[in-house]
C-alpha positions as CSV (number, residue, x, y, z in Angstrom):
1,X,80.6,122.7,74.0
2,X,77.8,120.5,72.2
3,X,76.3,119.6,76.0
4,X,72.8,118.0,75.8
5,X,71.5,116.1,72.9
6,X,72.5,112.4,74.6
7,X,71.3,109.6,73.5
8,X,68.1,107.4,74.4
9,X,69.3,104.1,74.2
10,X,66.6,101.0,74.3
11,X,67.5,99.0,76.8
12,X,65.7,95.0,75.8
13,X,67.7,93.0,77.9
14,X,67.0,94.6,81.1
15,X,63.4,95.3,79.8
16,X,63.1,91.3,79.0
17,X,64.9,90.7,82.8
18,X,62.5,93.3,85.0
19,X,59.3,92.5,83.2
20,X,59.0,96.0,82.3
21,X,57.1,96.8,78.4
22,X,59.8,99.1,77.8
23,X,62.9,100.5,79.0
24,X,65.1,103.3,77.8
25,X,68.1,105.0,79.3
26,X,68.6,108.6,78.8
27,X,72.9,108.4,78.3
28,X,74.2,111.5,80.2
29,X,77.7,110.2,80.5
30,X,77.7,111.6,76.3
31,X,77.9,115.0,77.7
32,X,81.5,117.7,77.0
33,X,82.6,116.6,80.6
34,X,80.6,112.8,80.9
35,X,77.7,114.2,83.1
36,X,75.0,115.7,83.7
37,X,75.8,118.5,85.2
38,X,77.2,120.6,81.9
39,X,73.8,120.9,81.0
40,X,73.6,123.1,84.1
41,X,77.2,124.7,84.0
42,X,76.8,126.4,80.8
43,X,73.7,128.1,81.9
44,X,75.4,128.8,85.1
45,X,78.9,130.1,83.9
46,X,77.5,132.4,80.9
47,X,75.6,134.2,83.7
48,X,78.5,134.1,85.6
49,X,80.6,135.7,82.8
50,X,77.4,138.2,82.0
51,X,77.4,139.6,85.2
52,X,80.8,140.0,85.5
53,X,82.3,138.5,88.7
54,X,86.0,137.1,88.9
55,X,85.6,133.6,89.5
56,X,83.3,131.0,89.9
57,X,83.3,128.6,92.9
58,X,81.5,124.9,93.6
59,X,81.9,122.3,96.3
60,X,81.9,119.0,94.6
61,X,81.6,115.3,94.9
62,X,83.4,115.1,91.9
63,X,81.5,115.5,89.1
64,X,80.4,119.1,89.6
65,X,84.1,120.2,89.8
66,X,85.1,118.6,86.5
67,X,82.1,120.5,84.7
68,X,82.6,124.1,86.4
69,X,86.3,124.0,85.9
70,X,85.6,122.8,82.5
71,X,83.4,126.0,81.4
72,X,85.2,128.2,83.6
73,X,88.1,127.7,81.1
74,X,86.3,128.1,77.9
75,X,84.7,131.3,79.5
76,X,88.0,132.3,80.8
77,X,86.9,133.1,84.0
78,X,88.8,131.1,87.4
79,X,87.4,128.2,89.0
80,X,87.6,127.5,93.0
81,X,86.4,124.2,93.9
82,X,86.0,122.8,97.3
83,X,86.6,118.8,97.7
84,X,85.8,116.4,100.7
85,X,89.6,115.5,100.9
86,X,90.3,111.7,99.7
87,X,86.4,111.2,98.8
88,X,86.5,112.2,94.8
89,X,87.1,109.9,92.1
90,X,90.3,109.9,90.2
91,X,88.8,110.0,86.7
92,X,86.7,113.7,88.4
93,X,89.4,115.3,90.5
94,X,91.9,115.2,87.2
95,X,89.5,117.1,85.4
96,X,89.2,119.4,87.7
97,X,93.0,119.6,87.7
98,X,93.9,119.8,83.8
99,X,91.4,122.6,83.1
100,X,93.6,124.5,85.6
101,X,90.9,124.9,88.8
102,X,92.0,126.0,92.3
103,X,91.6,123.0,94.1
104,X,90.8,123.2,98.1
105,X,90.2,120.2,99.9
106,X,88.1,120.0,103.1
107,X,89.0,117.1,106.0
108,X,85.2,116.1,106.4
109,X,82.3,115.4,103.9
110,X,80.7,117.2,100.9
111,X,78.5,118.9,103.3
112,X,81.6,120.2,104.8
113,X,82.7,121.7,101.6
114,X,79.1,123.5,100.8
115,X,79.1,124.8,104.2
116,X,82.6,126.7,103.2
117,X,81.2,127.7,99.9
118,X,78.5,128.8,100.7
119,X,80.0,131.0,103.6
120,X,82.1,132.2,100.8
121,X,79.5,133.6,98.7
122,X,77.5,135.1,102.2
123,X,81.0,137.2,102.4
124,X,82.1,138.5,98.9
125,X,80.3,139.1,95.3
126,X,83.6,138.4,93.6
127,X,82.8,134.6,93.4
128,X,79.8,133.7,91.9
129,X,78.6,129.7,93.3
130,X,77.5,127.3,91.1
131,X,76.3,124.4,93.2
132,X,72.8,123.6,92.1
133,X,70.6,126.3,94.6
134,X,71.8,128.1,92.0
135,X,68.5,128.3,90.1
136,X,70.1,128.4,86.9
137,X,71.6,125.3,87.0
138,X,68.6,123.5,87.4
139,X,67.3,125.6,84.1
140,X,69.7,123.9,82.1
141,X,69.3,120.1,83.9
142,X,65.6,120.7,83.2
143,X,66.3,119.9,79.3
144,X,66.7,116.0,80.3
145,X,63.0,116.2,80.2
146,X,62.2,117.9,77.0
147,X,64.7,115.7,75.3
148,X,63.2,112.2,76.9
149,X,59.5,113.7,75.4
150,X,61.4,115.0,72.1
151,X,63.1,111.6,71.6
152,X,61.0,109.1,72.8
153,X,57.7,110.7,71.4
154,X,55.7,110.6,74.2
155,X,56.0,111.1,78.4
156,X,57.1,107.7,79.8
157,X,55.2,106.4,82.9
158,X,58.2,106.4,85.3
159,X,61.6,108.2,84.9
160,X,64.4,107.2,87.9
161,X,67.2,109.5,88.9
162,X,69.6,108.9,91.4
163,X,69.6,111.9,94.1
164,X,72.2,113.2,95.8
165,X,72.1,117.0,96.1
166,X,68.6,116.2,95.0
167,X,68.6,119.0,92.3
168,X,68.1,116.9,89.5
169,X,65.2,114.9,89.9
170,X,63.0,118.7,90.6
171,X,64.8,120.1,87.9
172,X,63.3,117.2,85.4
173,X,59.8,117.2,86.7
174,X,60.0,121.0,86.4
175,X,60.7,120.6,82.6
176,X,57.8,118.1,82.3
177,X,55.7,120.7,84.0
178,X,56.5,122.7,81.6
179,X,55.6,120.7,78.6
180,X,52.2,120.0,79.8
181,X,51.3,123.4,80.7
182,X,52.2,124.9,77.2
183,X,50.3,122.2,76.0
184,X,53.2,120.6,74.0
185,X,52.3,117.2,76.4
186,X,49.0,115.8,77.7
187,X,50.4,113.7,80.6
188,X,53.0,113.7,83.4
189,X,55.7,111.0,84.6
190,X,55.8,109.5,88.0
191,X,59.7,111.0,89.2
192,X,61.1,108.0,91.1
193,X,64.2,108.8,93.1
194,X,66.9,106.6,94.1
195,X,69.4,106.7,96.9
196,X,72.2,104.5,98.1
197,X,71.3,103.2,101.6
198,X,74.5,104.7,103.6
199,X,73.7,108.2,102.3
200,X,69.6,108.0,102.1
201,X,68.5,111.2,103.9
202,X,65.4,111.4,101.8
203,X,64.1,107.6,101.2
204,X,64.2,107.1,105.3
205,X,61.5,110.2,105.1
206,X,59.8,108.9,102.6
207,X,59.4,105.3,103.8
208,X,58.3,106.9,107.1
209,X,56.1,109.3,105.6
210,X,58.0,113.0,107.6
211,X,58.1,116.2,106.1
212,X,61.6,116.5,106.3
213,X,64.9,114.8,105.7
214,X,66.7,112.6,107.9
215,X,70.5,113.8,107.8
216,X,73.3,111.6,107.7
217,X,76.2,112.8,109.5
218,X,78.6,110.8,108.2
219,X,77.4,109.1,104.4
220,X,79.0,106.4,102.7
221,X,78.3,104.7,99.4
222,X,80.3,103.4,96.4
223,X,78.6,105.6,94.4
224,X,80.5,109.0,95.3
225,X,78.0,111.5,93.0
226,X,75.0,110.6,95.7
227,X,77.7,110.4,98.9
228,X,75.5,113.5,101.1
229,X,74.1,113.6,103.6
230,X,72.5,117.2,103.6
231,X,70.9,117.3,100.5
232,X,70.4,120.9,100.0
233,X,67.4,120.7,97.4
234,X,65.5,118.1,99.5
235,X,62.4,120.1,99.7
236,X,62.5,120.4,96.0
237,X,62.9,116.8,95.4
238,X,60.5,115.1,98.1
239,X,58.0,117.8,96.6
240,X,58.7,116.1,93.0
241,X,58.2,113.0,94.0
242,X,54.9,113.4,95.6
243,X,53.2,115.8,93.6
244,X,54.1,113.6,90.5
245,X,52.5,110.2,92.6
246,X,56.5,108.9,92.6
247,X,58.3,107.4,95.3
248,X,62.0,107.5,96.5
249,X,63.7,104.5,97.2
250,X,67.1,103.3,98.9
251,X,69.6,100.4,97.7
252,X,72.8,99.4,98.6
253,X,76.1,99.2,97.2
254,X,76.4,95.9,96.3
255,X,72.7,96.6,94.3
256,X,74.8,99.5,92.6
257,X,77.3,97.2,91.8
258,X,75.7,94.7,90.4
259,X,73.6,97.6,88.1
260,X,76.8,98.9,87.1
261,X,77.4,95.6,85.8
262,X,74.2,94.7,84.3
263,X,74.1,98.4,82.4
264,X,77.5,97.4,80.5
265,X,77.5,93.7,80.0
266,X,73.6,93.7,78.7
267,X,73.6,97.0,76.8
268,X,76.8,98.4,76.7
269,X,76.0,101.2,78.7
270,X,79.2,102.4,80.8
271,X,78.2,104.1,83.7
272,X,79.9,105.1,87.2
273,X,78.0,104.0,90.3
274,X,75.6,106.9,91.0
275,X,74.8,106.4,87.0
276,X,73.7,102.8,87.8
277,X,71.5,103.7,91.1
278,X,68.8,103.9,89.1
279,X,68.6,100.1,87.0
280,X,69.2,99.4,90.6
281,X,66.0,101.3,91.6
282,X,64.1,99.4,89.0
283,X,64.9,96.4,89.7
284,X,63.9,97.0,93.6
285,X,60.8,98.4,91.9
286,X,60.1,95.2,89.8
287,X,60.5,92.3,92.7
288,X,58.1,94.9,95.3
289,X,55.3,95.0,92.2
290,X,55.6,98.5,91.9
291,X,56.0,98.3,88.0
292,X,54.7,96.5,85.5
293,X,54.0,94.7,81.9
294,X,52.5,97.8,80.8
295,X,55.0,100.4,82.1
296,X,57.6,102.6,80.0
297,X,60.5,103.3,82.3
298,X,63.2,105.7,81.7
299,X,66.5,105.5,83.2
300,X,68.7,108.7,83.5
301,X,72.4,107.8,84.2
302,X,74.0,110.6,84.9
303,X,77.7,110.1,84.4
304,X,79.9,108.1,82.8
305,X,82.0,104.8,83.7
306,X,85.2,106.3,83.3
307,X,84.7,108.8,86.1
308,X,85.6,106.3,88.7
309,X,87.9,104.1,87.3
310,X,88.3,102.2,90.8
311,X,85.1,101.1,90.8
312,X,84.9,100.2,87.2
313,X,87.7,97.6,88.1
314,X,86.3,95.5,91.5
315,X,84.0,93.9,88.4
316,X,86.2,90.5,87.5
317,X,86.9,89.2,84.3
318,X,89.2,86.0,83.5
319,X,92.3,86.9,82.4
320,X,94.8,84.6,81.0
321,X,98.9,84.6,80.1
322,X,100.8,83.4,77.8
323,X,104.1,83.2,76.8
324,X,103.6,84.4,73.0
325,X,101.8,85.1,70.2
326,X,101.7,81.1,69.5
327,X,100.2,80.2,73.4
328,X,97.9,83.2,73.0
329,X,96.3,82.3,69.9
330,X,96.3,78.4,71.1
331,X,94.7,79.6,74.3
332,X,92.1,81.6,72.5
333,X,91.3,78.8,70.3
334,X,90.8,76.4,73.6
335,X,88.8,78.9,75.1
336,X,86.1,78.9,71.8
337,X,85.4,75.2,72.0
C-alpha cells in the first residue's frame, strides 16, 4: 500500500536548541496506516497469505492492531486482535474497527494480551501471529535503516527509537549491519533507546548494568505504543545497544509532552507520544553531555499525532469568541498589534 519511503525531515530548530551539528527525523507517521509497523505487516501478512492459514492474530497497544487489520483486509484474510481493555488510543482502536478486525479485549495489560496470543498460536496453526517475534516483521522494520543511509547519504552518529516491545530498535541496527557487511557502508550508528520512566524495563538494566530486564508489572505512560512492561524482544534490543556502543535511556511523561510539543510547533512534525520519546531522549542526552557540536542525530518517530487524539489536545492554545464575523476580524486585528 506504498509503506516505507517516509520522509527525512531536517530538523534546525531543535538542532539550534540541543547544540547538536545536525538533526534529522525519520517521519514514520507517513506510512498507509501512520506507523511504523506497516513496514513490518506487509512482510508479515504476505507470508501469512503464502502459507495459507485463515487468519492472522496480534495483541496490540494500538498501533499494531490498526496495521494488521489494515493488510489483513487488502489480503483478504481475517484479523483477531487482542487489546488491554480501555488502554488503546481512539484514533488506533477505530482502525482496527473500520477495516472490519475481531476485536477482543483483555481486563489487564499488553502483556496480558501477548500472553493469550501467544497461547493461541502454541494451540492451533489456523492463526498465524504477527506480533514482532515474528521474525519477519522485523525484516520489513529493518528498511528504516537502509532508507536513513539512502536518504541522508551517509550513517548518522546516533539514531533514537523509542522501545516498547523493543523490536524496533534490533530490527534497525540489523539493517545497518547489513549495509556495512555488503560493503554498501563503512561505519555503524550508535542505537540509542528511549523509554518512558513508568514502563522502563530495559533503561533500569541498563543504568544498573544486569543482564536482564527489570519487569514492570503494572506500566503506565502517556505514551501508550511504549506502555509494556515485558518487552518480549529485550534481549534483542539491550544487545543492539551495546554492541553498537549506544545506551538506553528513560524520561517521563511530562518530557514526552513537552517533545510532542516542541516536534510540531518548531518543525511541524505531528507525532503521538511514543513518536516524541525520542526528541525527548535527546534532549536528556544534550544537558548529560552525551552529544555534541559534532554529532548527526537521527530521530525515528514512529507514529503519527493523530493516533491519540487525547493527548494531542492537553497542549493549550488561546482560543477566543466572538459574536460575528465583524468581532472576529476586529479581534484578529487586535491580536496582530
Amino acid at each position: 500500500m506504498g509503506e516505507g519511503g517516509t520522509p527525512l525531515v531536517k530538523a534546525e530548530r531543535i538542532a539550534s536548541l540541543t547544540g547538536v551539528k545536525e538533526v534529522w527525523i525519520k517521519f514514520e507517521g507517513a506510512n498507509p496506516t501512520g506507523s511504523f509497523k506497516d513496514r513490518g505487516m506487509t512482510v508479515g501478512v504476505t507470508i501469512a497469505k503464502h502459507v495459507g492459514v485463515r487468519a492472522v492474530i496480534v495483541a496490540s497497544t494500538g498501533n499494531t492492531s490498526a496495521s494488521a487489520s489494515a493488510y489483513a483486509a487488502r489480503a483478504g484474510i481475517k484479523c483477531f486482535v487482542v487489546l488491554p481493555k480501555g488502554k488503546v488510543a481512539r484514533g488506533k482502536l477505530s482502525q482496527a474497527v473500520i477495516h472490519g478486525a475481531v476485536i477482543v479485549e483483555v481486563a489487564g495489560s499488553f502483556d496480558d494480551a501477548l500472553e493469550a496470543v501467544m497461547e493461541v498460536a502454541r494451540r492451533t496453526k489456523l492463526l498465524y501471529p504477527l506480533n514482532s517475534f515474528n521474525p519477519w516483521r522485523l525484516e520489513g522494520q529493518k528498511t528504516i535503516a537502509y532508507e536513513i543511509y539512502d536518504q541522508l547519504g551517509r550513517v548518522p552518529r546516533k539514531v533514537i527509537v523509542p522501545v516498547g516491545n523493543a523490536g524496533n530498535i534490533a530490527a534497525i541496527w540489523k539493517g545497518f549491519k547489513e549495509l556495512k557487511e555488503l560493503g554498501v557502508a563503512n561505519e555503524l550508528p550508535e542505537m540509542v533507546g528511549v523509554q518512558a520512566a513508568g514502563a522502563a524495563p530495559i533503561a533500569n538494566a541498563f543504568e544498573r548494568g544486569l543482564s536482564e530486564p527489570v519487569f514492570v508489572d503494572r506500566p503506565e505512560t502517556v505514551a501508550t505504543a511504549i506502555r509494556i512492561g515485558r518487552p518480549v524482544n529485550w534481549y534483542k534490543a539491550l544487545n543492539a545497544v551495546r554492541e553498537s556502543n549506544g545506551v538506553v535511556v528513560k524520561v517521563g511523561d511530562s518530557e514526552i509532552l513537552e517533545a510532542q510539543g516542541m516536534l510540531a510547533r518548531l518543525e511541524g512534525v505531528g507525532a503521538e507520544p511514543a513518536g516524541a520519546a525520542p526528541l525527548a531522549g535527546l534532549i536528556k542526552l544534550s544537558k548529560e553531555g552525551l552529544v555534541g557540536r559534532d554529532d548527526d542525530v537521527v530521530l525515528v518517530v514512529t507514529g503519527h499525532t493523530l493516533k491519540d487524539p487525547d493527548a494531542a489536545v492537553r497542549h493549550s492554545v488561546p482560543t477566543y469568541e466572538a459574536k460575528g464575523s465583524k468581532e472576529a476580524v476586529a479581534t484578529i486585528i487586535d491580536l496582530t498589534r
